[in-house]
N, C-alpha and C positions, 0 to 999 in steps of 0.2 A: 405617671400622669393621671391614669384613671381613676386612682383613689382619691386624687385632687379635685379630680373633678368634680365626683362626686360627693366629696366634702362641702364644694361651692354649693352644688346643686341643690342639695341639701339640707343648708341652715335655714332656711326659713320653716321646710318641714320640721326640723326638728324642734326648732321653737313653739310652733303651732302643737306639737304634740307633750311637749311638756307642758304648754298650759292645760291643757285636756286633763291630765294626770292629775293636775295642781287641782282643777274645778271637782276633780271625782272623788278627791283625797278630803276635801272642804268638808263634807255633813260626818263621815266618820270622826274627823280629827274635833267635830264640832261636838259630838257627842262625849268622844271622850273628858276633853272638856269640861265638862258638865258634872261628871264623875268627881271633877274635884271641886265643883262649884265657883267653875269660872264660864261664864253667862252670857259668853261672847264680847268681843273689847267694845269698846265705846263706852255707852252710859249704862247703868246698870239696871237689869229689869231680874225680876223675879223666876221662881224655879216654874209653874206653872206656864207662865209668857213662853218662857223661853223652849218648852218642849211644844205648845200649841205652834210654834213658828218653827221648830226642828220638822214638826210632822207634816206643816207647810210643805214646807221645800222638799220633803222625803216624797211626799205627793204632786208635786210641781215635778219633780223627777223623773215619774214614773210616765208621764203624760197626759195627755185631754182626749175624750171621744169628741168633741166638738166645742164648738163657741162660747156655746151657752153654761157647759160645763165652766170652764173657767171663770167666763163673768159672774158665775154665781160663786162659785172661789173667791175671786175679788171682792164682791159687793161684803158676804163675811166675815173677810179679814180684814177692810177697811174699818166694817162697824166692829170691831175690835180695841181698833185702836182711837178711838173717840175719848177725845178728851186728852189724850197722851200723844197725839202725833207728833208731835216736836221731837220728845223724850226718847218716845220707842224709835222714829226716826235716824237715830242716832247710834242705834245699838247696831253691830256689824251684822247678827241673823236678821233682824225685823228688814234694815235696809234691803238685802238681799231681795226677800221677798216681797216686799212694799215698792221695789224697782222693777220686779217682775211682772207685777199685778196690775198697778196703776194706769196702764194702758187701756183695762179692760173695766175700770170703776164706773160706775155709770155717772149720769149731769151731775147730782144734788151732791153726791162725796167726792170729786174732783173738788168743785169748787168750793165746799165746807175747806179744802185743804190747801185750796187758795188761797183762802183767807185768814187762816192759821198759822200759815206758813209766810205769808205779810209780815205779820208782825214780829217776826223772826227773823227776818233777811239776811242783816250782819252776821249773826251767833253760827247760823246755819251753809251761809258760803263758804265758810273756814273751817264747818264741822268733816273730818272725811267718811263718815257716813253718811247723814242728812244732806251734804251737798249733789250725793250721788240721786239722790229722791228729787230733789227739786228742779235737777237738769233733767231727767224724767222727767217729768210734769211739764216742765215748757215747752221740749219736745211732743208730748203729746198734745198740749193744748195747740202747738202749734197745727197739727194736721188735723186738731177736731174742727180749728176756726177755719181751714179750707173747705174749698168741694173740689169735684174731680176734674171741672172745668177749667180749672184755674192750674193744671199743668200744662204747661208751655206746649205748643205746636211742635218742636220737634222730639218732643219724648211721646203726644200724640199720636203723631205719626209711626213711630217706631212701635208703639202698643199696638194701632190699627191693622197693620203688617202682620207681627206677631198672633191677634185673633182672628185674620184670615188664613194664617199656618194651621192655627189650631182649630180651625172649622173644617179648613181643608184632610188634615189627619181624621176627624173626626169620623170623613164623609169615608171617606177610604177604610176605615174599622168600626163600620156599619153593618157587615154580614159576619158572618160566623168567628168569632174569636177563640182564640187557642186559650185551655184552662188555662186560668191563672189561680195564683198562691192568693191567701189573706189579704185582700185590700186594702192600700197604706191610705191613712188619712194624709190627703195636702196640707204640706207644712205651709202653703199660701191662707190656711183657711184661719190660722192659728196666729196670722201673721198682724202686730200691732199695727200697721200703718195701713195694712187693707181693710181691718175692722174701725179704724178712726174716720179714714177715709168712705168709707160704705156705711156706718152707720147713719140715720138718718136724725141727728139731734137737733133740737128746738134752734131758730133763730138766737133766742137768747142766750141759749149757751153756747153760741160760735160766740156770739159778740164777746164775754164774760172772758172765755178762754184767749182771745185775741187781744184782749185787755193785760189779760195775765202777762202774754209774751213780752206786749211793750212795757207793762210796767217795770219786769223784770230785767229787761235791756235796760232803760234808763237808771234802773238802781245799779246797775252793772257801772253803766258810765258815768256816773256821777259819783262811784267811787272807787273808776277807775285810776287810782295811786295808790292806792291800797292793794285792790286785787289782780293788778298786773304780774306781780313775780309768786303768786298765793296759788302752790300745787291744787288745791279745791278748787277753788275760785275761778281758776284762768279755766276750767273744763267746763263750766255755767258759761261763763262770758263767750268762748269758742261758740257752743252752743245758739246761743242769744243772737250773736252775729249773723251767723250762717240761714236759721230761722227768719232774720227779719229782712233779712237779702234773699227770702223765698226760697232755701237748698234745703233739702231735708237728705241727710245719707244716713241710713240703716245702721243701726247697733252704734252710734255716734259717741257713746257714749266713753269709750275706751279709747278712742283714736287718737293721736298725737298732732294729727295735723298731718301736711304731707302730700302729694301728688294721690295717691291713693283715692284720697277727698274729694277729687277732682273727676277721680274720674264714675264713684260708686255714688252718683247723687241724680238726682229729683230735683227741677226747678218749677215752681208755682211762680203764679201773679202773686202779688201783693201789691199791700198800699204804698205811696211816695213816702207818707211819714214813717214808713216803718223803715223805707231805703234809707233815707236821713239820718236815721238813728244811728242804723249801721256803719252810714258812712262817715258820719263825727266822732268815731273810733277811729279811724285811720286818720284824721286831721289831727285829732288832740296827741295822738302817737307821735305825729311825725314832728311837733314843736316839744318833744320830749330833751333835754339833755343827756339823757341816755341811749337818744336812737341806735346810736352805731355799735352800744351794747347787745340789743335786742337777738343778733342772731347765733350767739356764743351760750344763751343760758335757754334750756331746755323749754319752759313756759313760754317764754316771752317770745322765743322762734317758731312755738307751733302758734301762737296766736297771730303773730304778723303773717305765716300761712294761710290761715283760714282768712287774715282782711285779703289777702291777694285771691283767694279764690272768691269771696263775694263780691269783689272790685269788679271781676273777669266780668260777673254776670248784671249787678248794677250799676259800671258808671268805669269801661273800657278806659276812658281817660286820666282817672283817678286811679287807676289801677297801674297804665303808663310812667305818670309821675312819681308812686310810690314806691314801685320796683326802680327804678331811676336814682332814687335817692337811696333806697336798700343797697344797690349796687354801689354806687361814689363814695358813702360814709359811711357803710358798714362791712360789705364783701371783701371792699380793695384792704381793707384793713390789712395791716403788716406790724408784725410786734415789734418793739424796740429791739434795734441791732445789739445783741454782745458789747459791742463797743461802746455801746453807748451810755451801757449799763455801769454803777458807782462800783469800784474796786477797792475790795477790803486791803487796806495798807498794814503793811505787816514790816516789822524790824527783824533785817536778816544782815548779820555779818558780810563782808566784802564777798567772800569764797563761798557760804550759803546762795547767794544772790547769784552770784556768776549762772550757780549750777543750775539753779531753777531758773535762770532767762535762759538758758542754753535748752533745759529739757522741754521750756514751753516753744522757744525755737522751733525744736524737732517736730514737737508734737501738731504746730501750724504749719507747718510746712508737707507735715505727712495729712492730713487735713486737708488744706491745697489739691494735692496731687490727686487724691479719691475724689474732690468735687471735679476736677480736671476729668478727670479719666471716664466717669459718669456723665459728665457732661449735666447733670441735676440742673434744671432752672428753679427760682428759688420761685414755692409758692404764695399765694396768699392766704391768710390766716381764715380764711372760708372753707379750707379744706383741712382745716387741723381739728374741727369739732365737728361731731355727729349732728347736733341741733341745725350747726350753720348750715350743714351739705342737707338738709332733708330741706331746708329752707329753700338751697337756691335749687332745687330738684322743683321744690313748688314751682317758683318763677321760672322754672324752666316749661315747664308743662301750661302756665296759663298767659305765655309773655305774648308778646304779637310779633309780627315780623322783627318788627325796628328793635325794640329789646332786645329779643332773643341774637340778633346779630352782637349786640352790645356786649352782650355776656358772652358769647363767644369771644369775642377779639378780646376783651381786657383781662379774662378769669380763664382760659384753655388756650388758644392759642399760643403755638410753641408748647401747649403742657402737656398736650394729651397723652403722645407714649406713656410719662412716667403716671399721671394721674389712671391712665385706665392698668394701669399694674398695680395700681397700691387698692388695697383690700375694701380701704373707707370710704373712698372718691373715685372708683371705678363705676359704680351705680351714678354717680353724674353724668360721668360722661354719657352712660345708656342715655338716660334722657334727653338727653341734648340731642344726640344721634337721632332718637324716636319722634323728636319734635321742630328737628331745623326748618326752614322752610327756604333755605334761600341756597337756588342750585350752586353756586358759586361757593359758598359756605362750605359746604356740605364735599366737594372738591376737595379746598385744603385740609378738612378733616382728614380726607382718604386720602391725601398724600403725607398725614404725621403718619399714619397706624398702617398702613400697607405694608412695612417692612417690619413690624411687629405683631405679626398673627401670629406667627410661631408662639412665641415666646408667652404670648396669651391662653394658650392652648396649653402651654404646658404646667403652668400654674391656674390652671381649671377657668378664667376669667370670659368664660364662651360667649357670658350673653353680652357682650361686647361686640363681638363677633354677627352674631344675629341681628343686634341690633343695626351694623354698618348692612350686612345685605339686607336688613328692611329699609335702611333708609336709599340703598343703590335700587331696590324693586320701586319707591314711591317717586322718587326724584329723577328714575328713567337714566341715569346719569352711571360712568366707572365701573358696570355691571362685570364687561367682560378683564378687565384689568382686577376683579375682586375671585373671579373664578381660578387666575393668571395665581393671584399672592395667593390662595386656599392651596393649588397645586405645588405649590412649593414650599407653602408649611408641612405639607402630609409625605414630603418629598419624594414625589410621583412626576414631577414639569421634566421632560425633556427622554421620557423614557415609555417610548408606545403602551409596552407590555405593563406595565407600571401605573401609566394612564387610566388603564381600564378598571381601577380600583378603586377610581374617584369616588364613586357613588356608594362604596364599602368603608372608606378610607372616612369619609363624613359620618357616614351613619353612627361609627364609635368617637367619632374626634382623635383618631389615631395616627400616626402618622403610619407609613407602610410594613417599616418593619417589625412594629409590635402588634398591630396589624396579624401577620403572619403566623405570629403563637396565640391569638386572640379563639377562639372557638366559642364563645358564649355569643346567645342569640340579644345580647342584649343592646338596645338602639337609643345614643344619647338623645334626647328632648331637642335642644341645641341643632344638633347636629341633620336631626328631622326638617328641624325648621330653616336650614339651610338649606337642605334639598328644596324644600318646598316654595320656597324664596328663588333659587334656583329656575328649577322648572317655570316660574312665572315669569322671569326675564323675558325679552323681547329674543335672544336666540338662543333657546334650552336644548336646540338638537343632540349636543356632546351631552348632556346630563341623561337627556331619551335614552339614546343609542346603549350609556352605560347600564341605566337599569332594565331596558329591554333584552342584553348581554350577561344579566343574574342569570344563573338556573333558576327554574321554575322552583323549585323547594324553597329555596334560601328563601326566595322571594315572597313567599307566602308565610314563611316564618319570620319577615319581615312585616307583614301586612297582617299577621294575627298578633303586634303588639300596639300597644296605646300609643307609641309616638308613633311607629311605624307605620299605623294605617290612616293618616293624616297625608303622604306621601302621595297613596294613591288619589286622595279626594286633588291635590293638586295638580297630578299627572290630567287626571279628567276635565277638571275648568280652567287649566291657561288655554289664554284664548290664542296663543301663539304656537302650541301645538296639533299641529292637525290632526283629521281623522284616518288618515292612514295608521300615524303612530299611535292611535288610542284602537282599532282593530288589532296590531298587534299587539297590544297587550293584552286584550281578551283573550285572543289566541296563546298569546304564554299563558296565559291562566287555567287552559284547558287543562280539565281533569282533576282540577283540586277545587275546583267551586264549592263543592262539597266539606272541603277540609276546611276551606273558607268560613261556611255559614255554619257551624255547629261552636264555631266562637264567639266571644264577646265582641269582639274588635273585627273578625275576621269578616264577621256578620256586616258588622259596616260597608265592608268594603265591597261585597257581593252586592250591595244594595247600591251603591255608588255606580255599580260596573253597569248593575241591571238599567240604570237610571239615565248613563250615559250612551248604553248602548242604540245602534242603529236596527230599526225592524226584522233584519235578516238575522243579529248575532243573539239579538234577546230567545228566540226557541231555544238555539242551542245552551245555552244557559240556564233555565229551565230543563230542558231536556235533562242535562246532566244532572240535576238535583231529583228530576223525577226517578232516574235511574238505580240510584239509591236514595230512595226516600226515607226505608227503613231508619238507616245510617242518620237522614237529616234528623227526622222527628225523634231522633236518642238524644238530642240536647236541646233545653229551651232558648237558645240562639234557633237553631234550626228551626222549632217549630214555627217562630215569629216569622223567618224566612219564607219557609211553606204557607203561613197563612198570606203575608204582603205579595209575594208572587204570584201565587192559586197557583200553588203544584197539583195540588190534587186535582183540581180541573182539565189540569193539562194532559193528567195519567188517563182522565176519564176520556178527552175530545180533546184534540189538539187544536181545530176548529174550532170549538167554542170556546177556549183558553184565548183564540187570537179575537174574538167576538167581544168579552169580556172585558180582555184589555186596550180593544180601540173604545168601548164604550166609555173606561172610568178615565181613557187624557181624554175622553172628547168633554166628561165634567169639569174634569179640572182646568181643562182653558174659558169653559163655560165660567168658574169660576172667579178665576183672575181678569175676565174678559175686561172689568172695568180698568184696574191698574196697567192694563196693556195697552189699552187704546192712551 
């Protein structure tokens, strides 16, 4: 089961690192190339172009000391391409780098490329290099015609927060810092959308750029029948959309569409006419005769995507209606029966005929019995394509109540056992889980899959699993009946000594007896975040009792891995367990504080422990790391620890260690005094 697991676990990493591989394989394979005087695909440019834009990217590569460094890179290589932008546009090395760059072109060469690329629109939405430049450029124009004003109050508020964290930090690693290594340039500094967004450009050219977006929406929609099923095309128009509904999400460029969209975005103000534009995309769609195709073909499903997530944010009601209609005439879709299908008439002798009514007989009837015996409900054809399921993943993530019930009852209920076992339609279900809203709902869910955690567990399908205790920890609801089914997937319910393994038996996603020959320190992701889910129920005492009942070793070699020491930070802030149980855990931790803070991870949790701690256990805690200081300051985990704690203070005055540390909470509430009050 573990290698299952870990296969599940897995496939997105692995994808993510073959395209790594693919991006680092590019400039080698690009050169070779070249050797034989092939000059990159698309339009063809010459041997000199073509090495000035190899050494681009070789240098693009390598990196930027700052800002200015690059914009001067850009302003260069834009005046390069004067006169030819169309052309070189088009070539697979020039787009590369001309996609890279263009964020950082200054006023006067943007819009030169505005205006060149105008009178190209057509040739260029169908080109698959040149189309990738121009979704660029609206992109970018889009967030040069903003200012910083113009992000919405609750991403405001969430940056506000976050620059009193970092003030806060700031104030805190204001005396003495432990050396550090070469200092990394902020990949924020380098970052397109904070250099659009921060630069201070002319009124006219916000306006110019803002012109650009709408003109380019409209050319979008005015021939939209053309570029609806157009691989290029439909990634501009995606684009377009999302911009003129005020979203801006990072690297936009590659996405398919998808919950993803939803959740890594940026909303601005904008103007009404630009919401209009946007929204006469979902209107003209929806009197399509094709609608109920839309979610079966790859394009067409990641674009009705993207109208549902800018519906979410301009016009809640249109977004209702449309997912409404997604759901009736396209979701519920069911292919034509077998039966119903034309049958090739074939001439077969009296005795030939017998034998083949007799063996298709058999063969229906054995047929029969397997749908019988499985009990299979038949699904709808929403769940037989990739496109359609990322579709309704979307509308699952941006539906409102009333929807999201809808989609439940007509598209999963009665299906979930078998939908969250199959490979392609088990990720729906998560979302659906992540995003119900309606306690009732969310009930029948946990009475189809209570009696199938096992069998999830054994075919790797965890985050199914996680997902049902995230939605028992938000909905308050089935907590202790979900504890109940985990104990007897792990087959530990009904056997005290057995019992006590719970919180071992998760950590791997094991059941007991493989468990037993398991010796590796290693802690499923999953199965972390079920503890932690756990612990925050309203009554975690059994889950306490269990990891308060580790040996102090294990436990610490639990709490020095990446999912492991997430554990403790839960143990620490549910607010349903008390300070009795969070003393003794300090107390189990006596002694390895130390073994604690000279780790990456372990480090966390010492700072967790220190942070929760009550006045009287913080010395001792300290104390021990003063004890062996030598030991701490041998690793730089440790030294960070010694500096955020002021060990050395502590070695010098215990006194003024305790002086020190009432002074910097007495700043810090000084600090937050305002959001307190």
């Amino acid at each position: 089961m573990s290698s299952e697991v870990a296969n599940n676990d897995g496939q997105a990493v692995y994808k993510r690192n073959k395209k790594k591989k693919k991006n680092s394989r590019f400039l080698r394979n690009a050169k070779g190339f070249a050797k034989q005087g092939i000059f990159g695909r698309g339009t063809h440019i010459d041997d000199d172009q073509y090495n000035y834009f190899i050494n681009i990217l070789d240098t693009m590569k390598t990196g930027f000391e700052d800002v200015e460094e690059k914009v001067n890179m850009a302003t260069n290589v834009f005046e390069q391409t004067k006169g030819q932008e169309v052309h070189l546009a088009s070539n697979q090395i020039v787009c590369k780098a001309l996609e890279s760059l263009v964020g950082f072109v200054d006023a006067e060469q943007l819009e030169s490329y505005f205006e060149v690329f105008a009178d190209s629109f057509r040739p260029i939405c169908s080109d698959r290099f040149a189309s990738h430049v121009l979704q660029k450029m609206v992109e970018i124009a889009f967030l040069r015609s903003l200012s910083k004003d113009q992000l919405k109050k609750d991403d405001n508020e969430t940056k506000e927060t976050k620059e009193t964290k970092d003030s806060k930090e700031k104030d805190d690693n204001e005396d003495e810092q432990p050396a550090a290594k070469k200092p990394k340039l902020n990949k924020d500094v380098l970052s397109e959308e904070n250099y659009n967004l921060d630069t201070e450009f002319t009124p006219e050219h916000k306006t110019n750029c803002g012109k650009f977006v709408l003109r380019v929406g409209k050319f979008m929609l005015n021939n939209l029948e053309d570029f609806v099923w157009d691989s290029c095309a439909s990634h501009i128009m995606r684009t377009c959309i999302l911009c003129l509904s005020g979203i801006h999400v990072a690297k936009v460029a590659f996405e398919k569409g998808g919950a993803s969209l939803a959740k890594n975005r940026k909303i601005y103000e904008v103007s009404s006419e630009w919401q209009e534009v946007a929204k006469e995309f979902a209107q003209r769609l929806e009197m399509w005769p094709q609608f109920s195709d839309f979610p079966y073909q790859e394009h067409s499903s990641a674009l009705m995507g993207v109208l549902c997530i800018a519906l979410k944010v301009i016009d809640k009601k249109m977004l209702k209606n449309l997912g409404k209609k997604i759901l009736m005439e396209a979701l519920l879709k069911v292919d034509v029966d077998e039966d119903e299908k034309l049958k090739k008439i074939e001439i077969l002798d009296d005795e030939e005929e017998n034998r083949e009514k007799a063996k298709e007989d058999e063969e229906n009837a054995t047929k029969e019995e397997e749908v019988a015996a499985k009990n299979v409900p038949k699904l709808s054809k929403v769940f037989e394509y990739q496109s359609s399921i990322i579709l309704l993943e979307t509308l699952l993530t941006v539906a409102g109540p009333k929807l999201l019930t809808q989609l439940y009852a007509m598209l999963f209920s009665n299906k979930l056992a078998v939908l969250a076992q199959q490979p392609l339609t088990n990720f729906a279900v998560q979302k659906l889980l992540i995003n119900i809203k309606e306690k009732e709902d969310f009930e029948n869910i946990f009475q189809e899959l209570q009696d199938h955690i096992e069998e999830l567990l054994k075919i790797g399908h965890t985050g199914v699993i996680t997902s049902l205790s995230s939605a028992c920890l938000r909905l308050q609801t089935k907590q202790a009946q979900l504890i109940v089914a985990l104990q007897t997937a792990l087959h530990i319910s009904g056997d005290k000594e057995r019992l006590k393994s719970f919180f071992l038996c998760l950590l791997k996603l094991k059941p007991f007896e493989i468990l037993q020959q398991d010796k590796s320190n290693f802690v499923h992701l999953h199965g972390s975040l079920l503890i932690q889910d756990i612990l925050r129920f309203n009554k975690p005492i059994f889950m306490v009792n269990c990891i308060l009942e580790t040996s102090p070793d294990h436990l610490v070699t639990v709490f020095n891995t990446p999912n492991g020491s997430h554990i403790c930070d839960a143990f620490l802030q549910s607010k349903f367990i008390g300070e009795k149980s969070r003393d003794k855990l300090f107390k189990h931790l006596e002694g390895f504080y130390v073994d604690l803070a000279i780790t990456k991870f372990g480090s966390r949790v010492v700072e967790s422990c220190f942070a929760a701690a009550h006045e009287t256990q913080k010395p001792k805690i300290v104390k021990e790391l003063a004890d062996k200081s030598n030991k701490l300051k041998g690793s730089p985990f440790g030294k960070l620890i010694n500096h955020k704690l002021r060990v050395d203070t502590y070695r010098l005055s215990a006194e003024q260690w305790k002086a020190s540390l009432q002074q910097k909470e007495s700043k810090a509430q000084q600090l937050f005094k305002d959001i307190i009050n």
